[in-house]
DSSP file (Angstrom, degrees, kcal/mol; ACC not computed):
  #  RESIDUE AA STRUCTURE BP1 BP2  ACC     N-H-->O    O-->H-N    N-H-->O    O-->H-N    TCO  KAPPA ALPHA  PHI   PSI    X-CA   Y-CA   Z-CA
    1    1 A X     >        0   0    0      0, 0.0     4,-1.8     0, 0.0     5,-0.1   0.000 360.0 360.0 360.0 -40.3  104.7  114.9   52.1
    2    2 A X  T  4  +     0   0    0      1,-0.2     0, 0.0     2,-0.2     0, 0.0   0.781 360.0  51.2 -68.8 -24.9  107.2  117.5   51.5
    3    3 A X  T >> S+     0   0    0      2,-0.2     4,-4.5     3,-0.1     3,-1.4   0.728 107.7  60.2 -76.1 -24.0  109.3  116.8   54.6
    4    4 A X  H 3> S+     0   0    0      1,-0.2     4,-2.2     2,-0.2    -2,-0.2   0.962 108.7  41.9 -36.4 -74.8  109.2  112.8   53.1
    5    5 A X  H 3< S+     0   0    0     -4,-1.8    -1,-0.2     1,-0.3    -2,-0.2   0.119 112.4  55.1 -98.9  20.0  110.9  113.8   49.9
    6    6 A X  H <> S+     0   0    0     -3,-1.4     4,-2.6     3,-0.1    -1,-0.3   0.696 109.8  45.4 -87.9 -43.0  113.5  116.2   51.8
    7    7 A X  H  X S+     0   0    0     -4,-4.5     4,-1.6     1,-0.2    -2,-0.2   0.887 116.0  49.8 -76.6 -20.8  114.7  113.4   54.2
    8    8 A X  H  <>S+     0   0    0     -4,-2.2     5,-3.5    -5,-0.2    -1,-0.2   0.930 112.5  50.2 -56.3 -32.6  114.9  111.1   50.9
    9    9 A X  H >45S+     0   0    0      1,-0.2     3,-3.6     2,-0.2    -2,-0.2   0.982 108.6  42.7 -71.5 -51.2  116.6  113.6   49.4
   10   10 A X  H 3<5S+     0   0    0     -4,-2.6    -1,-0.2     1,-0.4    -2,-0.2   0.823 110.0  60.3 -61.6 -42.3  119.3  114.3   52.0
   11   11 A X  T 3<5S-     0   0    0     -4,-1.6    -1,-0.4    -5,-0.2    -2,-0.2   0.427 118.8-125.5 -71.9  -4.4  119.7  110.1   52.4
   12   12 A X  T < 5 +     0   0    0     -3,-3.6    -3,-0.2     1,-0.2    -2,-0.2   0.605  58.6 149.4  49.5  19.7  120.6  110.8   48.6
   13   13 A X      < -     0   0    0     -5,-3.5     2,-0.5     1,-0.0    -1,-0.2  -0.278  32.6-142.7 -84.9 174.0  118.4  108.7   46.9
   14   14 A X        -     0   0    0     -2,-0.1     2,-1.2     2,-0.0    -1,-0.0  -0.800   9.6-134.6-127.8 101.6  117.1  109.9   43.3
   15   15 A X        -     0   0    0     -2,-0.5     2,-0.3     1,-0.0    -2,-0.0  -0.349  26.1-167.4 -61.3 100.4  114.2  109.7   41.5
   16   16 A X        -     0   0    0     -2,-1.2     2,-0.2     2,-0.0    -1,-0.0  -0.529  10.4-141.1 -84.8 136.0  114.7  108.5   37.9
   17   17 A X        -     0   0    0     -2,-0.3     2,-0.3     1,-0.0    -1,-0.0  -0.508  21.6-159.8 -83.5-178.4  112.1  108.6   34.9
   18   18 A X        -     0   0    0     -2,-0.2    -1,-0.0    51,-0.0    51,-0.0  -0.780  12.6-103.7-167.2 108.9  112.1  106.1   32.9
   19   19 A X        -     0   0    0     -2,-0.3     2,-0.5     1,-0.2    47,-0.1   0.292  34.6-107.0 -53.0 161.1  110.9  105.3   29.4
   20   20 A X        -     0   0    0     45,-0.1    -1,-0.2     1,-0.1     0, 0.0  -0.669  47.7-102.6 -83.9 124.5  108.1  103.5   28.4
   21   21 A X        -     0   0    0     -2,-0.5     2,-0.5     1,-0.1    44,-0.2   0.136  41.8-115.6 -10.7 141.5  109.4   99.3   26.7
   22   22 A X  B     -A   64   0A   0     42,-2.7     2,-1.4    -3,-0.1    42,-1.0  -0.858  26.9-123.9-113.1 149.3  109.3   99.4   23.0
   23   23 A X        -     0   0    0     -2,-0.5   103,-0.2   103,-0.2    40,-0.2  -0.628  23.2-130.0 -98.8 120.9  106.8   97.1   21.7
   24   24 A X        -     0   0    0     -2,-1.4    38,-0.3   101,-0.1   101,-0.2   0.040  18.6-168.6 -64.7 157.0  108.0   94.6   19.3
   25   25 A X  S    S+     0   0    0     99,-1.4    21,-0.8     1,-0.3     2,-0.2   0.442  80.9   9.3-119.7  -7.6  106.4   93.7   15.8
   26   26 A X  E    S-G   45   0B   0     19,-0.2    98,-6.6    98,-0.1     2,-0.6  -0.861  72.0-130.0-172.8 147.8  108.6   90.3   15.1
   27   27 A X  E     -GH  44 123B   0     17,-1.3    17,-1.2    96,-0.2     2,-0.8  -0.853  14.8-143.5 -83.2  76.4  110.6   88.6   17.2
   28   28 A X  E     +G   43   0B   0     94,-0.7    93,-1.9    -2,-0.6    94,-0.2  -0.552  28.7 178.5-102.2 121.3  114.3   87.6   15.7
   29   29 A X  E     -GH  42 120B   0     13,-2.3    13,-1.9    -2,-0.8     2,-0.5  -0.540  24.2-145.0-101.7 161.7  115.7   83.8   17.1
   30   30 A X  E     -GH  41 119B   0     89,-3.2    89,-2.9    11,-0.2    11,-0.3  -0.970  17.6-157.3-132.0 147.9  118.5   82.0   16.5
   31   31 A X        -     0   0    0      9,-3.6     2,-0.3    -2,-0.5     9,-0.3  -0.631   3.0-163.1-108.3 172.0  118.2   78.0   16.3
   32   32 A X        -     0   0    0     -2,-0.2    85,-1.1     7,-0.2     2,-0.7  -0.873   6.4-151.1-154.0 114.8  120.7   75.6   16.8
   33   33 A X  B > > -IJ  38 116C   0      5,-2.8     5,-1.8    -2,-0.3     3,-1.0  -0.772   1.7-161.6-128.3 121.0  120.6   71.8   15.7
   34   34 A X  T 3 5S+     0   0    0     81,-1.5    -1,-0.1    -2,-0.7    82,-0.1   0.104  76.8  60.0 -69.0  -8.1  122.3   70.0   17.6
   35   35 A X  T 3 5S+     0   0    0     80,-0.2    -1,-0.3     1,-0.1    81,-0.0   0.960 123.0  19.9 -74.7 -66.6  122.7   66.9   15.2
   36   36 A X  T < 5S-     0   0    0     -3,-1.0    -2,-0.2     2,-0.1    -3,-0.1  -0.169  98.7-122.9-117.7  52.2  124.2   68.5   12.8
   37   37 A X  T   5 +     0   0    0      1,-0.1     2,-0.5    -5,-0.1    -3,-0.2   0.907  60.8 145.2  32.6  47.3  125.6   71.5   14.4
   38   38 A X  B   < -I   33   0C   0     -5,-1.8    -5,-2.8     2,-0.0     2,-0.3  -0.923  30.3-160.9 -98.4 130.7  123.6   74.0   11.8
   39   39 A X        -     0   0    0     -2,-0.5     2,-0.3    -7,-0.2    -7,-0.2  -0.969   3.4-162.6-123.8 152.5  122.3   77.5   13.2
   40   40 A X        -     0   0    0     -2,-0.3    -9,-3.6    -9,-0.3     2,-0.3  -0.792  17.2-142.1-100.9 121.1  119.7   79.5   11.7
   41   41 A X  E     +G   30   0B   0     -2,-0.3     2,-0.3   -11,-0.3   -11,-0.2  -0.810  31.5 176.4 -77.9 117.5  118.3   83.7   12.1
   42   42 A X  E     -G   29   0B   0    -13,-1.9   -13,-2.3    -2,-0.3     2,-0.7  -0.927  23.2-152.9-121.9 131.2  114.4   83.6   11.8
   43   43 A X  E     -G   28   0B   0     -2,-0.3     2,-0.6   -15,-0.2   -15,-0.2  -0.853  16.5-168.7 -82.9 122.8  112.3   86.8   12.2
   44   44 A X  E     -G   27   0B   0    -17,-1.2   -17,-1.3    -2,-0.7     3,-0.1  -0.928  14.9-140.5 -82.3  97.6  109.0   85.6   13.5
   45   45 A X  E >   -G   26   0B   0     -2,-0.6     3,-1.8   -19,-0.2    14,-0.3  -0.262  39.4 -86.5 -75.9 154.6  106.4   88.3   13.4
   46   46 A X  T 3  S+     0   0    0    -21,-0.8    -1,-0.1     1,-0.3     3,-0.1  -0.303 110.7  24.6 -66.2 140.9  104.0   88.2   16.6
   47   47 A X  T 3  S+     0   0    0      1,-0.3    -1,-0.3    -2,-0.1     2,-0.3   0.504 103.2  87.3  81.7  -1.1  101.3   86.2   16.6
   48   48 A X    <   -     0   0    0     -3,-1.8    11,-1.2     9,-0.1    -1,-0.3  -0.657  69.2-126.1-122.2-175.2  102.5   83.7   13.9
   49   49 A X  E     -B   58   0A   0     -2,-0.3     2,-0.3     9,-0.2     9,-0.3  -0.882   9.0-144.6-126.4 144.4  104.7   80.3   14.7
   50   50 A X  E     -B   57   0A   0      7,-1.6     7,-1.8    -2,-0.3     2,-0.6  -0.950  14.9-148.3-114.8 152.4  108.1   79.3   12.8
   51   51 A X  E     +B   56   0A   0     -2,-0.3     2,-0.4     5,-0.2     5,-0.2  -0.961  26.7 167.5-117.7 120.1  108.2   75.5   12.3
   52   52 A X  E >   -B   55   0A   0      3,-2.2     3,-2.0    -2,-0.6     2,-0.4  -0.959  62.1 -35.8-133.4 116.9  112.1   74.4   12.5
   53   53 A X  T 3  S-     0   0    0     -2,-0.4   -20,-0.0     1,-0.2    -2,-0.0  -0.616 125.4 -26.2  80.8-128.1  112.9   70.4   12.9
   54   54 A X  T 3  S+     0   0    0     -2,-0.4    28,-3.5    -3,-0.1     2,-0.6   0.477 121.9  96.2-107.8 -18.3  110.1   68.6   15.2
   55   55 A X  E <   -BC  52  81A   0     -3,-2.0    -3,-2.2    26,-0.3     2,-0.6  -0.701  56.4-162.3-103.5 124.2  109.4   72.1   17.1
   56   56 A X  E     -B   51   0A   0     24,-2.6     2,-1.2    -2,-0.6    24,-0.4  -0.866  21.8-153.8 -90.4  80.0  106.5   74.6   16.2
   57   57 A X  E     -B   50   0A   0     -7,-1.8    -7,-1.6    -2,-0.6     2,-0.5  -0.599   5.7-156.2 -46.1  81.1  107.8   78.3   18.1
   58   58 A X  E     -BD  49  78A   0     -2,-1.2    20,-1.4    20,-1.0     2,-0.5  -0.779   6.0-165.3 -64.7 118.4  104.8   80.8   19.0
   59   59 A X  E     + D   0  77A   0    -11,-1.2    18,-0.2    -2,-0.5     3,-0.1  -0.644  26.8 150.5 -77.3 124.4  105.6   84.3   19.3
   60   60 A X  E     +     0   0A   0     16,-1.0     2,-0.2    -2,-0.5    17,-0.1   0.119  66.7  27.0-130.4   3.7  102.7   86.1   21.1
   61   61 A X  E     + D   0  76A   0     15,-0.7    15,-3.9    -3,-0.0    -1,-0.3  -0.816  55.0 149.5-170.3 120.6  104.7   88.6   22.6
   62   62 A X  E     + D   0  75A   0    -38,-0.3     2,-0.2    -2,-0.2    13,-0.2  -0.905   4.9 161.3-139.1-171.1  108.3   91.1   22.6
   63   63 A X  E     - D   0  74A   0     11,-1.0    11,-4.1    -2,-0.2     2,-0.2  -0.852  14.4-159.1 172.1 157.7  109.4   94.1   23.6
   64   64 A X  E     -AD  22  73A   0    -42,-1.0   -42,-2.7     9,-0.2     9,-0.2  -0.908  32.1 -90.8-153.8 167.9  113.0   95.8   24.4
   65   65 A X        -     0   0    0      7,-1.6     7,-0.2    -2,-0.2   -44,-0.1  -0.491  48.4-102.1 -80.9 166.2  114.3   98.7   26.3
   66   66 A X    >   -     0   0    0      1,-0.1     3,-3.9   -47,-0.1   -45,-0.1  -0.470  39.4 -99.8 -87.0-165.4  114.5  102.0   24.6
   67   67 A X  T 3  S+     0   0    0      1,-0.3    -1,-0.1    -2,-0.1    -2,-0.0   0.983 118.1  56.0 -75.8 -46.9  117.8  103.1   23.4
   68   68 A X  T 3  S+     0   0    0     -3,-0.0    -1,-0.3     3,-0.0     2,-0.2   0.726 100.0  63.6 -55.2  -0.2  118.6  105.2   26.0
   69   69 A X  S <  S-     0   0    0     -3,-3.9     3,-0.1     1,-0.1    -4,-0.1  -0.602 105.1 -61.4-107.3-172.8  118.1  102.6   29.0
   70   70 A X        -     0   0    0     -2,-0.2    -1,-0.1     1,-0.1     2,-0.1  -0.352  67.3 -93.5 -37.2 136.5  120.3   99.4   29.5
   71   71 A X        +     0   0    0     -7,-0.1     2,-0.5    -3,-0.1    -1,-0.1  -0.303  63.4 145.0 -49.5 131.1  120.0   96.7   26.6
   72   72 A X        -     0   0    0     -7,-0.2    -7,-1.6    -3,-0.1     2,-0.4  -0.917  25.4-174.6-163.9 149.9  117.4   94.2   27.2
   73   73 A X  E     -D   64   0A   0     -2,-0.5    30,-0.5    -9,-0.2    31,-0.5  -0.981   6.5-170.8-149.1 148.0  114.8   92.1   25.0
   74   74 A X  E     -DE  63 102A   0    -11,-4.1   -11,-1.0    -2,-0.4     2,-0.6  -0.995   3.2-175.1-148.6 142.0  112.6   90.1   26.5
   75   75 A X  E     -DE  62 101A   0     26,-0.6    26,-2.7    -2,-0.4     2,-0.8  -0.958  16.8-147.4-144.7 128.2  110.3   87.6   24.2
   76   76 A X  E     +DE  61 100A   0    -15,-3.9   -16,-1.0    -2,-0.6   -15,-0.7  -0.870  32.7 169.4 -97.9 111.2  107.3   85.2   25.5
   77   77 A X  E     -DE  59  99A   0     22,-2.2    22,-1.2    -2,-0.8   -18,-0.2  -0.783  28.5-155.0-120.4 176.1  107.5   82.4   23.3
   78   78 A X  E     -DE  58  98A   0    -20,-1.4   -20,-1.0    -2,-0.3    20,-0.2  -0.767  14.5-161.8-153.3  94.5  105.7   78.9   23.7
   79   79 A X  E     - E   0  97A   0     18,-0.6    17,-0.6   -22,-0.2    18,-0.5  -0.384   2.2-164.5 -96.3 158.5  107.6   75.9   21.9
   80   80 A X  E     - E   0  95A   0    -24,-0.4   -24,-2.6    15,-0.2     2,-0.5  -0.878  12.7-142.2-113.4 113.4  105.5   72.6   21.0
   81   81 A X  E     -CE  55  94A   0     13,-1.3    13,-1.7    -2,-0.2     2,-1.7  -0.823   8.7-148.9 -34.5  97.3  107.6   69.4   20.2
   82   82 A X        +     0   0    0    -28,-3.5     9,-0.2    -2,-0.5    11,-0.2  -0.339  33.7 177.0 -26.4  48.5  105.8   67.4   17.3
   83   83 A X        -     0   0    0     -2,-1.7     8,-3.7     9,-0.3     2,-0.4  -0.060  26.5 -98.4 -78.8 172.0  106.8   64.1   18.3
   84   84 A X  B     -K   90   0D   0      6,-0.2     6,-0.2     7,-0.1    -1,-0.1  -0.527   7.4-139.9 -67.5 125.1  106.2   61.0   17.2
   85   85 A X        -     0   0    0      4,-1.8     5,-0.1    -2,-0.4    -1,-0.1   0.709  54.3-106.5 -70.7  -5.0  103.8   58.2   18.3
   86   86 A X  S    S+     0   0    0      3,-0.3    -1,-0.2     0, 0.0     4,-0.1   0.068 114.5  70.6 114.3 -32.1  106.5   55.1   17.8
   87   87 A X  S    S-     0   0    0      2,-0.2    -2,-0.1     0, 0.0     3,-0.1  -0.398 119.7 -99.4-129.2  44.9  105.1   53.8   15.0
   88   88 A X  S    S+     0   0    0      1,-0.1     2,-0.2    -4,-0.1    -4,-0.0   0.743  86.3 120.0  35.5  37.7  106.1   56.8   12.5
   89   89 A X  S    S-     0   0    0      0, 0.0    -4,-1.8     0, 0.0    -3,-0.3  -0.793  76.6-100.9-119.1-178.8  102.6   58.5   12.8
   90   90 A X  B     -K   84   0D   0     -2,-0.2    -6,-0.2    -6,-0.2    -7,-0.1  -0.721  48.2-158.0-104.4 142.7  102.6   62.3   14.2
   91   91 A X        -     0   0    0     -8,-3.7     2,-0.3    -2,-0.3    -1,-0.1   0.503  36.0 -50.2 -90.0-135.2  101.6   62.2   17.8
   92   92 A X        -     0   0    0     -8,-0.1     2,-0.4   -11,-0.1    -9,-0.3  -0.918  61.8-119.9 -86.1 139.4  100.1   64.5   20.2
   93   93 A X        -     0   0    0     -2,-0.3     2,-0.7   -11,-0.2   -11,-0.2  -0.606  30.1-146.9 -87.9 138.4  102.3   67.8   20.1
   94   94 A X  E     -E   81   0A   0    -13,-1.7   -13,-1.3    -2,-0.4   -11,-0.1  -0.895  16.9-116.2-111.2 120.1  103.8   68.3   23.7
   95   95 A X  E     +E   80   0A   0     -2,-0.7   -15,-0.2   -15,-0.2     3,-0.1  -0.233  38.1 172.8 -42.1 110.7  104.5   72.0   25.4
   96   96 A X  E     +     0   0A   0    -17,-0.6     2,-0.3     1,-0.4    16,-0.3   0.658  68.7   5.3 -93.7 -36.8  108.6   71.8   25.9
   97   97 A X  E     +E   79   0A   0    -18,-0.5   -18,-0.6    14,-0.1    -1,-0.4  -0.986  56.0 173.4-140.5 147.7  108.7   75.6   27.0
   98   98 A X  E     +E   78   0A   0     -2,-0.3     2,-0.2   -20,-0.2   -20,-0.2  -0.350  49.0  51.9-152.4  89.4  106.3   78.5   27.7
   99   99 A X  E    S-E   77   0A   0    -22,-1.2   -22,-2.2   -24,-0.1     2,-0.3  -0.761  80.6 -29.0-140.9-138.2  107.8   81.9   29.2
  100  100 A X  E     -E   76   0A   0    -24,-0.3     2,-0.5    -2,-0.2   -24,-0.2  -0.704  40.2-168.1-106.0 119.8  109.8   84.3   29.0
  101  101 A X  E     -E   75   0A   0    -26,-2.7   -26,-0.6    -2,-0.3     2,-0.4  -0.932  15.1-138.2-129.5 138.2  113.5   84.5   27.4
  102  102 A X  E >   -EF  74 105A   0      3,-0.7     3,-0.9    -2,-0.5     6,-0.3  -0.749   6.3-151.1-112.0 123.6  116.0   87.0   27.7
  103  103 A X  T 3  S+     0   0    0    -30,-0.5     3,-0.2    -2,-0.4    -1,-0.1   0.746 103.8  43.1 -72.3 -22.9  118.2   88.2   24.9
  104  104 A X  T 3  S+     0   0    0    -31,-0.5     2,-0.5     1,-0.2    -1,-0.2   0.796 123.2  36.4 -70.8 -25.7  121.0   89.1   27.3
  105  105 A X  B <   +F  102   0A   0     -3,-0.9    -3,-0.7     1,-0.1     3,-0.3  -0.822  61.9 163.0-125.0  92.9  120.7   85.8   29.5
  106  106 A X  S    S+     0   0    0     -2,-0.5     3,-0.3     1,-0.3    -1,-0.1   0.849  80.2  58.1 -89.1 -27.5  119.8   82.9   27.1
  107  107 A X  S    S+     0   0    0      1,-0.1     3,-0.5     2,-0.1    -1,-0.3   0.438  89.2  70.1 -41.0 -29.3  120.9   80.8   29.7
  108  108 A X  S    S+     0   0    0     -3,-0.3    -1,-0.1    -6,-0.3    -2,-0.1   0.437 114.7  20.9 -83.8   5.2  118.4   82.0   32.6
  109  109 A X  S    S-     0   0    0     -3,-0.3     2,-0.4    -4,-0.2    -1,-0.3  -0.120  93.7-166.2-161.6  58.1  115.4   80.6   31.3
  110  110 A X        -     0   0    0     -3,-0.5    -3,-0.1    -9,-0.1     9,-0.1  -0.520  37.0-129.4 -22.6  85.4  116.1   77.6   28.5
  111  111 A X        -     0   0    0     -2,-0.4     2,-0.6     7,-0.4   -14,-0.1  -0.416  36.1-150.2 -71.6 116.2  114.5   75.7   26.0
  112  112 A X        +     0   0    0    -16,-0.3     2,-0.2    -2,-0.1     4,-0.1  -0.775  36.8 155.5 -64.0 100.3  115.7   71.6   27.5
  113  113 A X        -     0   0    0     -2,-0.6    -2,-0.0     1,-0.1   -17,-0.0  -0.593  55.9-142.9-165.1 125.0  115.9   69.6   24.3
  114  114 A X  S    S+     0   0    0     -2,-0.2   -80,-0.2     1,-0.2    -1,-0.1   0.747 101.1  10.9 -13.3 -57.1  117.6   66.6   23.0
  115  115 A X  S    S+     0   0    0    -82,-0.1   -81,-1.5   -81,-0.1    -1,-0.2   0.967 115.9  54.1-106.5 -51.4  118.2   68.2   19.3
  116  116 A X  B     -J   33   0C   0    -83,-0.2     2,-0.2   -82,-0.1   -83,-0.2  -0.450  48.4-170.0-113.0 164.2  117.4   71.7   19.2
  117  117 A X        -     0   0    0    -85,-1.1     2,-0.6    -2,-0.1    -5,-0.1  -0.887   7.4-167.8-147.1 118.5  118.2   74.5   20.7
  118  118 A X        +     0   0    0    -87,-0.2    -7,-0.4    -2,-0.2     2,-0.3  -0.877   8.3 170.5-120.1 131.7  116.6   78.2   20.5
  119  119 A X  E     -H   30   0B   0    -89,-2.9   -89,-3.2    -2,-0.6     2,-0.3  -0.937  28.8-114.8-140.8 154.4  117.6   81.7   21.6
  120  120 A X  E     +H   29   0B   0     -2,-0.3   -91,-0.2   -91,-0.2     3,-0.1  -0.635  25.8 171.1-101.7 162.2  116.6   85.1   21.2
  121  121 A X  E     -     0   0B   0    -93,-1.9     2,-0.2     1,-0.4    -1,-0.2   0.381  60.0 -22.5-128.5  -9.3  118.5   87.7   19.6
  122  122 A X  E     -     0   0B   0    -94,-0.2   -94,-0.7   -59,-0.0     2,-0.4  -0.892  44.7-122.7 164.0 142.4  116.4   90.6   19.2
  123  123 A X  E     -H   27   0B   0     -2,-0.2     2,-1.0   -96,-0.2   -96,-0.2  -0.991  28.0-136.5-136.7 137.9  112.8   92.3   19.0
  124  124 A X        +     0   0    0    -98,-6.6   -99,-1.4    -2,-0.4   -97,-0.1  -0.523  36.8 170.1 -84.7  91.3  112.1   94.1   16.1
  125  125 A X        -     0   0    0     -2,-1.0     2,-0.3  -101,-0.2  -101,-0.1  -0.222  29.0-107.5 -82.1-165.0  110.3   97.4   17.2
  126  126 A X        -     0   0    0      1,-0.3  -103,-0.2  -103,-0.2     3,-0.1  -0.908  45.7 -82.0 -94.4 161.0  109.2  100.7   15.7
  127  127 A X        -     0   0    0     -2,-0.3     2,-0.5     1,-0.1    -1,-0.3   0.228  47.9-105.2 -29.0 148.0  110.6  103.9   16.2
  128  128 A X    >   -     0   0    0      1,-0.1     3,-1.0    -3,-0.1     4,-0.5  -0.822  28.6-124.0 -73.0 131.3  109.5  105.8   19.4
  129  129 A X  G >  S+     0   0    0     -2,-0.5     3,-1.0     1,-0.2    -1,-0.1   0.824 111.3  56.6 -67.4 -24.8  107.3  108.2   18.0
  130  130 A X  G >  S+     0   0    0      1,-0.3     3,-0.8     2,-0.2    -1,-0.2   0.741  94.9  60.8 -55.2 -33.2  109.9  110.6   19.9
  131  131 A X  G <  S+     0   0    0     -3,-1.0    -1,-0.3     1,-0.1    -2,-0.2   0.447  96.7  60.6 -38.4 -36.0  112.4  109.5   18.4
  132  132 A X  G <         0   0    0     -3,-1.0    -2,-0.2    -4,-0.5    -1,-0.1   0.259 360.0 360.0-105.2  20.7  110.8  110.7   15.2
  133  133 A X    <         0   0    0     -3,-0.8    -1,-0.2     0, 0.0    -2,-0.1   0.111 360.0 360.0-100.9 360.0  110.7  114.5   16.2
């Protein structure tokens, strides 16, 4: 084992630690509708839904790096359209998105929709309790 982590060492690789993801307590998006070109800041707290336009936005999950690593936020949302049946009555709501989107690449994972458009901006954590020594 010891000779293992000489010949890594000599190849020069490095073992880094690496802090523990801070876990978010709301979620802050920014909307965009595309009709009349209006955007919007909501903080969503986790676990509840913001209702903007036709689209209901679930939260069940962020989290961010801590300060000391690269920037990154990462948010699981799960959008549902409310659409319409044809005949102005509310229809079945249909799943438009469900993963993951990333506040540095809003573009690598996308909410597709005609009117709106939503991206994340931020997860709201608390301190690292290390941070608070």
């Amino acid at each position: 084992m010891l000779r293992a982590i000489c010949c890594l060492a000599a190849l020069g690789l490095t073992f880094t630690a690496q802090a523990e993801n801070l876990m978010g307590v709301s979620a802050k998006l920014r909307t965009l509708d595309k009709v009349t070109a209006n955007t919007q800041d909501f903080d969503v707290k986790i676990g509840e839904n913001l209702n903007f336009g036709s689209l209901v936005v679930s939260v069940p999950h962020c989290e961010k790096r801590p300060p000391e690593e690269t920037p990154e936020t990462y948010v699981f949302l799960q959008i549902k359209d409310k659409r319409l049946d044809g005949k102005g009555k509310a229809g079945e709501p249909e799943t438009v998105f469900s993963g993951w989107m990333f506040g540095s690449s809003p573009a690598l994972n996308a909410l597709e929709h005609p009117v709106y458009d939503v991206w994340v901006i931020d997860c709201d954590a608390p301190p690292n309790e290390d941070e608070l020594r």
